[in-house]
N, C-alpha and C positions, 0 to 999 in steps of 0.2 A: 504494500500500500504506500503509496506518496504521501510525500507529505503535504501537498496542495488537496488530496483529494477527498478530503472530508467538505472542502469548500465546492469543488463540481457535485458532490452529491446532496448541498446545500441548496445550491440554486436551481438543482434540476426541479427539487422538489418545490422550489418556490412559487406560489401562483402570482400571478399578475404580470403585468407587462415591465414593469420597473422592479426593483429590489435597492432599495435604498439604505448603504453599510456605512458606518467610522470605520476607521481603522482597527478601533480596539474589538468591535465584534466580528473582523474578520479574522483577527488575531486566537478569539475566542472559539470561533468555529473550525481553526483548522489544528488549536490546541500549540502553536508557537509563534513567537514573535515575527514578527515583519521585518525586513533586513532594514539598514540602513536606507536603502535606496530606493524606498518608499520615500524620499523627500523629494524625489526627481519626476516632473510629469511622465518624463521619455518611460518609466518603469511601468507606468501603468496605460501605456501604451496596449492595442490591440493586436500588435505584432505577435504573431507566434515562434518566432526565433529570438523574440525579447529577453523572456526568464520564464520558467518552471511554470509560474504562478499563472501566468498568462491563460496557458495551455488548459489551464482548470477551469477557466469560466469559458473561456470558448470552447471546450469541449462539452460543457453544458448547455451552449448556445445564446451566450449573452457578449456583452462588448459593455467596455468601459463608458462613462460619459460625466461628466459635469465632476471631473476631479478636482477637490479643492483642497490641497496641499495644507494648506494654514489649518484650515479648519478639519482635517485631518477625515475626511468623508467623500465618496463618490455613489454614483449611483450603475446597478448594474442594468442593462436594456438588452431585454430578451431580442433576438435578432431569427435565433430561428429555433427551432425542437433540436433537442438534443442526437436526436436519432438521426438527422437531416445533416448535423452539424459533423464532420472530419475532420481531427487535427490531428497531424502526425506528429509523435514525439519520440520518430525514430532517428537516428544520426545522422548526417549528413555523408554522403556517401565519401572514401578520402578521395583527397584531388591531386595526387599524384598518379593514379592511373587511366587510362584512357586519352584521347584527345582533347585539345584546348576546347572544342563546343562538346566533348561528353561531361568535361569537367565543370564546365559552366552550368550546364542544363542538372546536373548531380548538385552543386552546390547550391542553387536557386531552391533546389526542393521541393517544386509544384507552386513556387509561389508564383512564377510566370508559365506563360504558355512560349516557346518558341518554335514558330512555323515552321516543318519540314524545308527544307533545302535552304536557311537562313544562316549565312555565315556570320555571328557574331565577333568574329576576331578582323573582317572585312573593312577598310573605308567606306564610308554612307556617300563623301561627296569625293570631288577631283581638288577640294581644297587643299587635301594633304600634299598635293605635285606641284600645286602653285608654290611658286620660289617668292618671298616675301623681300 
């Protein structure tokens, strides 16, 4: 069991459309303190390659909103059903093997889509030839 996931199985169960938390009763529901870096908006960010904790609400189907540092409270917004919702919190695949676009498209993670036959290690324009 995680340590975050006494908090995804918080919110699954939550009804309504909002779920409105402090700090300190998210602290309470997952039974340990909140790192340091709960002072930084960037943590309570929706990213799921952010931190651990992330992965807990969106794997519940909620996303962060109206985070107020100071006042030490955000609210969570149900975005979809848990069952609908996928978050992988497998490793990144390493990027020392394969090619520079396997390594790219491995590293990204599903966070983008890129189109078959798209060279991302490519020039986009002829400005790179232009002599300055």
């Amino acid at each position: 069991m995680g340590k975050y996931d006494p908090l995804t199985a918080f919110l699954a169960r939550a009804a309504g459309h909002e779920v409105p938390m402090t700090f300190a009763e998210i602290e309470r529901v997952t039974g340990h303190a909140l790192p340091a870096s709960k002072q930084y908006p960037a943590w309570w960010s929706n990213n799921p390659a952010n931190n651990v904790m992330t992965r807990a609400w969106l794997a519940a189907g909620f996303q962060t909103e109206r985070v107020d540092i100071g006042g030490e409270r955000l609210v969570f917004r149900r975005v979809a059903a848990a069952a609908e919702k996928s978050v992988s919190t497998a490793p990144a695949a390493p990027l020392r093997e394969g090619t520079l676009l396997e390594r790219i498209r491995a590293s990204l993670g599903g966070m983008v889509t890129v189109a078959p036959g798209v060279d991302l290690s490519a020039p986009v324009s002829d400005i790179w030839d232009a002599e300055r």
